[in-house]
C-alpha positions as semicolon CSV with decimal commas, in nm:
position;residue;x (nm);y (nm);z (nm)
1;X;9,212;10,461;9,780
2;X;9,294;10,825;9,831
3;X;9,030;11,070;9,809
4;X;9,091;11,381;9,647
5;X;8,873;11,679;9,665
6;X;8,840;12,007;9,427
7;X;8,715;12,331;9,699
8;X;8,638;12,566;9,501
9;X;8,559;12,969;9,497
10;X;8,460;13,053;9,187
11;X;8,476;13,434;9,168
12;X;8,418;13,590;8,816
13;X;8,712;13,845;8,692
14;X;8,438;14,057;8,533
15;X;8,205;14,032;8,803
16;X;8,312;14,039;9,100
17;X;7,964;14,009;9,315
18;X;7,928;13,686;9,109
19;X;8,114;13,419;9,350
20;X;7,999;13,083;9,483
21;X;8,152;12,791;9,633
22;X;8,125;12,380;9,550
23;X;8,280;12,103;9,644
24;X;8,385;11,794;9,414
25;X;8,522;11,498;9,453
26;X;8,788;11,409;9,143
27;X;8,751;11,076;9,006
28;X;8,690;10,895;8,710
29;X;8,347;10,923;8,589
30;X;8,092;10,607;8,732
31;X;7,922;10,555;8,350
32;X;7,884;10,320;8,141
33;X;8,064;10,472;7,818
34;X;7,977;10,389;7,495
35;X;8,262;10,283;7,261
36;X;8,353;10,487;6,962
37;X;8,710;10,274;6,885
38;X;8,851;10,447;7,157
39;X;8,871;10,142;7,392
40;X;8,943;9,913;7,062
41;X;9,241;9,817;7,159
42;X;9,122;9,640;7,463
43;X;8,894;9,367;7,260
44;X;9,037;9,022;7,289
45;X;8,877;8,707;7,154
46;X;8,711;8,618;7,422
47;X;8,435;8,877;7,493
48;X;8,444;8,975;7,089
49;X;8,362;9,359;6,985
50;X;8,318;9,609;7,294
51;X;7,987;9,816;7,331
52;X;8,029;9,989;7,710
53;X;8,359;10,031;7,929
54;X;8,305;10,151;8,305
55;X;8,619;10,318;8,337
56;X;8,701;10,340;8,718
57;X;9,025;10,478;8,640
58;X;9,294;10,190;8,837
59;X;8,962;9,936;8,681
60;X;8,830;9,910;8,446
61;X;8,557;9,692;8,291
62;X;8,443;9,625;7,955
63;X;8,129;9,487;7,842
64;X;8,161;9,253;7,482
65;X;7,908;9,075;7,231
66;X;8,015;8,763;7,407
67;X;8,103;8,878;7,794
68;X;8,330;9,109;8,014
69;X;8,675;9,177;8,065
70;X;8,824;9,337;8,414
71;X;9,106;9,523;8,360
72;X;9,380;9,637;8,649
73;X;9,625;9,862;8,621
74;X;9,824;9,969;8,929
75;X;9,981;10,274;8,918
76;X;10,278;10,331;9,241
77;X;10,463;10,638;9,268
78;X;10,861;10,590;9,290
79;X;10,993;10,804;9,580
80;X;11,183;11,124;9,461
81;X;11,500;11,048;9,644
82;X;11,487;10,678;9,456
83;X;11,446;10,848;9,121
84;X;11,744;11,091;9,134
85;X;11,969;10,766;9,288
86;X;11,887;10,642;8,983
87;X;11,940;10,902;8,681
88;X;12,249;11,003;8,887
89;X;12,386;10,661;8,755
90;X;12,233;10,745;8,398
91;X;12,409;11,041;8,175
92;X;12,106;11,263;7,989
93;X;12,218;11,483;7,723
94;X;11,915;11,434;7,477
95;X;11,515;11,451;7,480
96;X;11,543;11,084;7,357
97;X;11,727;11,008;7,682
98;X;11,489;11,168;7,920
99;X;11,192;10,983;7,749
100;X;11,384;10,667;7,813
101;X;11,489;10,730;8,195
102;X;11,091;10,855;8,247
103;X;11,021;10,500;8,099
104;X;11,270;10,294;8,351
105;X;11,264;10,524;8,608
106;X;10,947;10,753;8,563
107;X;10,748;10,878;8,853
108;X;10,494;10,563;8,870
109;X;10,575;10,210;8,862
110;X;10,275;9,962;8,685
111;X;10,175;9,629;8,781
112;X;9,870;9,501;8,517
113;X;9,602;9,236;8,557
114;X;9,275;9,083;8,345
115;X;9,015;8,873;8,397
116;X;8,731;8,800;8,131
117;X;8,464;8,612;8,162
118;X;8,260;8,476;7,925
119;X;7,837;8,411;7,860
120;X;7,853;8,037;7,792
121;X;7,619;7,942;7,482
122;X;7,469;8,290;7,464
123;X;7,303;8,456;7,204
124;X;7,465;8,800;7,102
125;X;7,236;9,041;7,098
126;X;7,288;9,445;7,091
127;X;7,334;9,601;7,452
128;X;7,041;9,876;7,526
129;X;7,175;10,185;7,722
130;X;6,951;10,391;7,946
131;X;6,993;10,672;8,137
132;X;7,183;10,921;7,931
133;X;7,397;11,176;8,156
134;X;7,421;11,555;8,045
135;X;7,832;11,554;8,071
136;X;8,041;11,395;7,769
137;X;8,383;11,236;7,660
138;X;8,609;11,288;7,424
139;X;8,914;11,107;7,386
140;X;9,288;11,131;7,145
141;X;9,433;10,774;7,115
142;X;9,583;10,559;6,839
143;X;9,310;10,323;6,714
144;X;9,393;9,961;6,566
145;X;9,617;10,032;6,275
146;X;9,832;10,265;6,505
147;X;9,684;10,604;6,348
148;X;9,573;10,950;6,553
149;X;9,230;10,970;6,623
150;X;9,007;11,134;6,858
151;X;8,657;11,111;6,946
152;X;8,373;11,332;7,084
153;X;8,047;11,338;7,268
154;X;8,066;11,025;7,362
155;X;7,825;10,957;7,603
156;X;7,761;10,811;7,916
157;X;7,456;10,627;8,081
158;X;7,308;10,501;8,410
159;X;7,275;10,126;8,306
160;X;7,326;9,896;8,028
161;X;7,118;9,594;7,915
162;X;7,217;9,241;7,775
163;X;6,854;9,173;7,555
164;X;6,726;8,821;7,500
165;X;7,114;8,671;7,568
166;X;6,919;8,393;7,670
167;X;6,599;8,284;7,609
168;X;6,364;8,520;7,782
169;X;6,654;8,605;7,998
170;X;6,847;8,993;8,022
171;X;7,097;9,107;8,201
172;X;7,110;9,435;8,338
173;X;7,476;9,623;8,460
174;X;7,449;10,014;8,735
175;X;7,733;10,118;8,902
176;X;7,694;9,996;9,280
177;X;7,663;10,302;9,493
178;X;7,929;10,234;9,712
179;X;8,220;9,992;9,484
180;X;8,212;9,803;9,174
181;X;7,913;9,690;8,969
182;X;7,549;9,574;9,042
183;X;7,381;9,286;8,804
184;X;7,071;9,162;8,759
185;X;6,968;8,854;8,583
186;X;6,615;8,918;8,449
187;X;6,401;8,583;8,400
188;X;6,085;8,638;8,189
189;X;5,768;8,415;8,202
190;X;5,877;8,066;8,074
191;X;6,302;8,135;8,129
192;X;6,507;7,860;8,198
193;X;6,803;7,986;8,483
194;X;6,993;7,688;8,405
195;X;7,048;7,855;8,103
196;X;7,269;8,122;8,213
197;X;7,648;8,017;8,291
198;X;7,952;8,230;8,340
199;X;8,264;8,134;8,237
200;X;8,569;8,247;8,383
201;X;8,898;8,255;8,232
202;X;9,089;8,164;8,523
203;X;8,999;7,977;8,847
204;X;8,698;8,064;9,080
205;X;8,581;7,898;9,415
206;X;8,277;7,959;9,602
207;X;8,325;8,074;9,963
208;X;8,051;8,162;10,253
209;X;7,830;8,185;9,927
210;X;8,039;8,413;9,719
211;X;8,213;8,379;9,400
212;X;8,577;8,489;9,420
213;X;8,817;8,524;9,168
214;X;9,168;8,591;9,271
215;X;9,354;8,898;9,104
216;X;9,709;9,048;9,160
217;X;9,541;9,269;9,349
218;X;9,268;9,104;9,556
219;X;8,935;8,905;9,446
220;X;8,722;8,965;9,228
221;X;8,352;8,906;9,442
222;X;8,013;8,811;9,364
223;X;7,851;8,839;9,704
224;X;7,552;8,626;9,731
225;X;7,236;8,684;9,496
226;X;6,907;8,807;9,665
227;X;6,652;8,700;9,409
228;X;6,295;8,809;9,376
229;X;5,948;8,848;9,224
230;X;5,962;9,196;9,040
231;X;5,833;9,497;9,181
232;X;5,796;9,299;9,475
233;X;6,095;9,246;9,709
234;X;5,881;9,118;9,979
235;X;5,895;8,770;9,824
236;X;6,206;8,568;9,841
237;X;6,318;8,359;9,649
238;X;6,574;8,050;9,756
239;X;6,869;8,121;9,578
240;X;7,250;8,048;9,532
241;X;7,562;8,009;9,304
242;X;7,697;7,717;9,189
243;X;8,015;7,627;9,041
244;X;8,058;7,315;8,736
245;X;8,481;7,387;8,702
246;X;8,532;7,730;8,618
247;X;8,195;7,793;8,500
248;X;7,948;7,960;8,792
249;X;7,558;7,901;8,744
250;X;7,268;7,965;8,946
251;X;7,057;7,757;9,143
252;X;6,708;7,870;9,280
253;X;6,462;7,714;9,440
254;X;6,061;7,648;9,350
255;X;5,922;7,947;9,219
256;X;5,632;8,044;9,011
257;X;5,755;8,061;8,644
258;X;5,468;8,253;8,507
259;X;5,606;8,541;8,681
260;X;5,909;8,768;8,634
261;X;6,220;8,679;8,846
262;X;6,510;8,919;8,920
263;X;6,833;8,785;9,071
264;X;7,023;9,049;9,200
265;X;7,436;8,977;9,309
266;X;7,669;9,243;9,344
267;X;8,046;9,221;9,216
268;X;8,315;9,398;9,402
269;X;8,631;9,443;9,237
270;X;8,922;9,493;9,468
271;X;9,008;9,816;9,617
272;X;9,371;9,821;9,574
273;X;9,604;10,137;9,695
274;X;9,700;10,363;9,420
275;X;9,819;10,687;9,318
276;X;9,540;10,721;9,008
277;X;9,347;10,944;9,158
278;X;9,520;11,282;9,146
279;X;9,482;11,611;9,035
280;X;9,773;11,739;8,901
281;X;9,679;12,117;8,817
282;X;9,354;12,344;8,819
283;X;9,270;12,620;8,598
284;X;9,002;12,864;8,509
285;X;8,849;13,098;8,266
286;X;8,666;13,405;8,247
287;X;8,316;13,295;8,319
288;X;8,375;13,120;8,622
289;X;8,454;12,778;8,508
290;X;8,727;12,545;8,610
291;X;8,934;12,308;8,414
292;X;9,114;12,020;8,611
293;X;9,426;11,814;8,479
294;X;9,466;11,508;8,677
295;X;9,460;11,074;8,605
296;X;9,773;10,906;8,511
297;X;9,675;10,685;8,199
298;X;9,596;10,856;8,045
299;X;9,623;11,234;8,155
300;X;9,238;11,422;8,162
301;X;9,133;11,742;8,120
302;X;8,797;11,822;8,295
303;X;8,551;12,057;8,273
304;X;8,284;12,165;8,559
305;X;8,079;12,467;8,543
306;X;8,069;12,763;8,748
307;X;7,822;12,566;8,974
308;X;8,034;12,273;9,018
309;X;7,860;12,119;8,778
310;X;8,019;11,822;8,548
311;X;8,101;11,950;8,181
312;X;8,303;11,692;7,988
313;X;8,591;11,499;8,024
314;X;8,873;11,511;7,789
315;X;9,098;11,218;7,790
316;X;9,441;11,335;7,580
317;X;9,683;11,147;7,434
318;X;9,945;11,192;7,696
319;X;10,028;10,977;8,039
320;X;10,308;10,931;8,281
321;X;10,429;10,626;8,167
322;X;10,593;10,758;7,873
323;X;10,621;11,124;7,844
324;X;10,683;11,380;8,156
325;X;10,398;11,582;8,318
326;X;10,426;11,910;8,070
327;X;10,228;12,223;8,168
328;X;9,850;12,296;8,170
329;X;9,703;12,616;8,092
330;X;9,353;12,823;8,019
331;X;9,279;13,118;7,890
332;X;9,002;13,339;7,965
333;X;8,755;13,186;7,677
334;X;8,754;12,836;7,787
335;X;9,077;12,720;7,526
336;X;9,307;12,482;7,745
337;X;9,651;12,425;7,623
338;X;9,812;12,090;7,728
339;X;10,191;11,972;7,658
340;X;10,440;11,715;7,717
341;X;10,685;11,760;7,916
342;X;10,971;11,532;7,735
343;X;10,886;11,634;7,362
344;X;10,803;11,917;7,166
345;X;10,393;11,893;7,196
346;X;10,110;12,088;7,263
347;X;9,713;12,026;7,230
348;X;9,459;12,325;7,201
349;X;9,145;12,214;7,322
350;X;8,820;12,394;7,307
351;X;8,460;12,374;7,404
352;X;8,099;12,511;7,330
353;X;7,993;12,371;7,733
């Protein structure tokens, strides 16, 4: 994937002495976000009601009562000189026609994909978040009976936590340093690991010791579990996956089970090229802080401090699948104004941060 990065001299208009410099790198935030209806429209049947979503931007996961969903949207930009081939063939006289060529022949193409998988026989208990992180979300979107809504201070955390989903058993979720998502399969005095089974949606085969899951864009992986006594690595514990259809379990060998056991995989979710990550404009007001509009779906406004700091970040109502990229301004007390660019629309938005 592309990196993008924000460089940044931040120089006061009222005083002038008062200038620093940061660096940033622009993407989606690594959080687990808590769900306030905005991600609603993502529940299926399968993993029931969603608590968290990890929003990765091109990925994104979502954590359910009953399991998780992976969810892959690719987003390709069409060449320029492909685009005006194309509307040359097309006659636009009207806004209505321009919102229909963007939606052929727009600047990105889309290719989708989802995988769920589900906690076989589980017990669905609330998920505990930890790790609250200063910054926030807000997000405009149509919730389930098609009506504007929008959301704030929605907050963000470090880790989530399946309790008791099996007997004695949690599972913990963190964002992998490097890609995709660590887990942890806590077994408490007395827990039975046969107990816990993942069931995929989909076919899965075990390779070189890892769990794969094909995608349109690449596997889904489960690299091999390292398993242990907790809080103390130095023990290890015999341990591997293993697969009854498309249901993956995991098999460990003796161990004491007085003791507290943590098996510890790590699932990478393919790192497909994409044009998500990009910023599309970059603003600021009178104190020194800057206010980025990038993303594709949907657009973001967000906010970092005069510090480089992280703010909030504002997902609006507007992408590039269906409307064009309108303009993007801020004045000096921290008000952005956001529009489409193939209707008549405009959002004010504002901020205490």
């Amino acid at each position: 994937m592309k990196k993008l990065f924000l460089l940044l001299s931040v120089l006061s208009p009222f005083l002038a002495f008062n200038q620093s410099s940061w660096k940033q790198e622009y993407s989606s935030s690594k959080v687990f976000i808590e769900n306030k209806g905005q991600f609603d429209a993502s529940e299926n049947k399968l993993i029931g009601e969603i608590q968290y979503a990890a929003d990765f931007g091109s990925t994104r996961v979502f954590f359910g009562k009953k399991g998780v969903s992976y969810s892959f949207l690719n987003a390709k930009k069409v060449p320029k000189n492909e685009r005006e081939h194309l509307s040359a063939k097309l006659k636009l006289k009207t806004v209505e026609d321009y919102k229909q060529w963007e939606k052929v022949i727009g600047k990105f193409h889309y290719q989708a994909d989802e995988v769920n998988m589900v906690w076989e026989n589980a017990n669905y208990s609330t998920i505990k978040a930890e790790g609250e992180k200063s910054d926030y979300h807000s997000y405009s979107f149509k919730n389930k009976e098609g009506v504007e809504s929008n959301v704030n201070y929605v907050k963000g955390y470090n880790k989530i936590t399946y309790k008791n989903i099996y007997p004695k058993i949690d599972i913990e979720y963190a964002i992998h340093p490097q890609e995709g998502l660590k887990y942890a399969v806590i077994l408490h005095p007395g827990a039975n690991p046969d107990d816990v089974k993942m069931a995929y949606d989909r076919a899965v085969r075990i390779e070189n010791g890892k769990v794969k899951v094909a995608t349109l864009f690449g596997d889904i992986i489960d690299h091999e579990p390292f398993t242990f006594y907790q809080k103390n690595t130095n023990t290890i514990i015999k341990s591997s996956f293993e697969q009854i259809g498309q249901t993956i379990k995991f098999k460990l060998g003796n161990y004491d089970t007085k003791k507290t056991v943590v098996i510890d995989p790590w699932t990478q979710t393919p790192a497909f090229a994409t044009n998500w990550d990009c910023v599309w404009e970059c603003e600021k007001d009178g104190a020194g802080n800057v206010y980025i509009m990038g993303g594709v779906m949907p657009l973001q406004i967000i906010k970092y401090n005069s510090a480089g700091t992280l703010q909030w970040t504002y997902n609006t109502p507007y992408d590039t699948s269906n409307v064009w990229l309108g303009t993007f301004a801020t004045d000096l007390n921290g008000n952005s104004y956001i529009t489409s660019g193939s209707t008549a629309q405009i959002q004010k938005i504002t901020t205490k941060s």
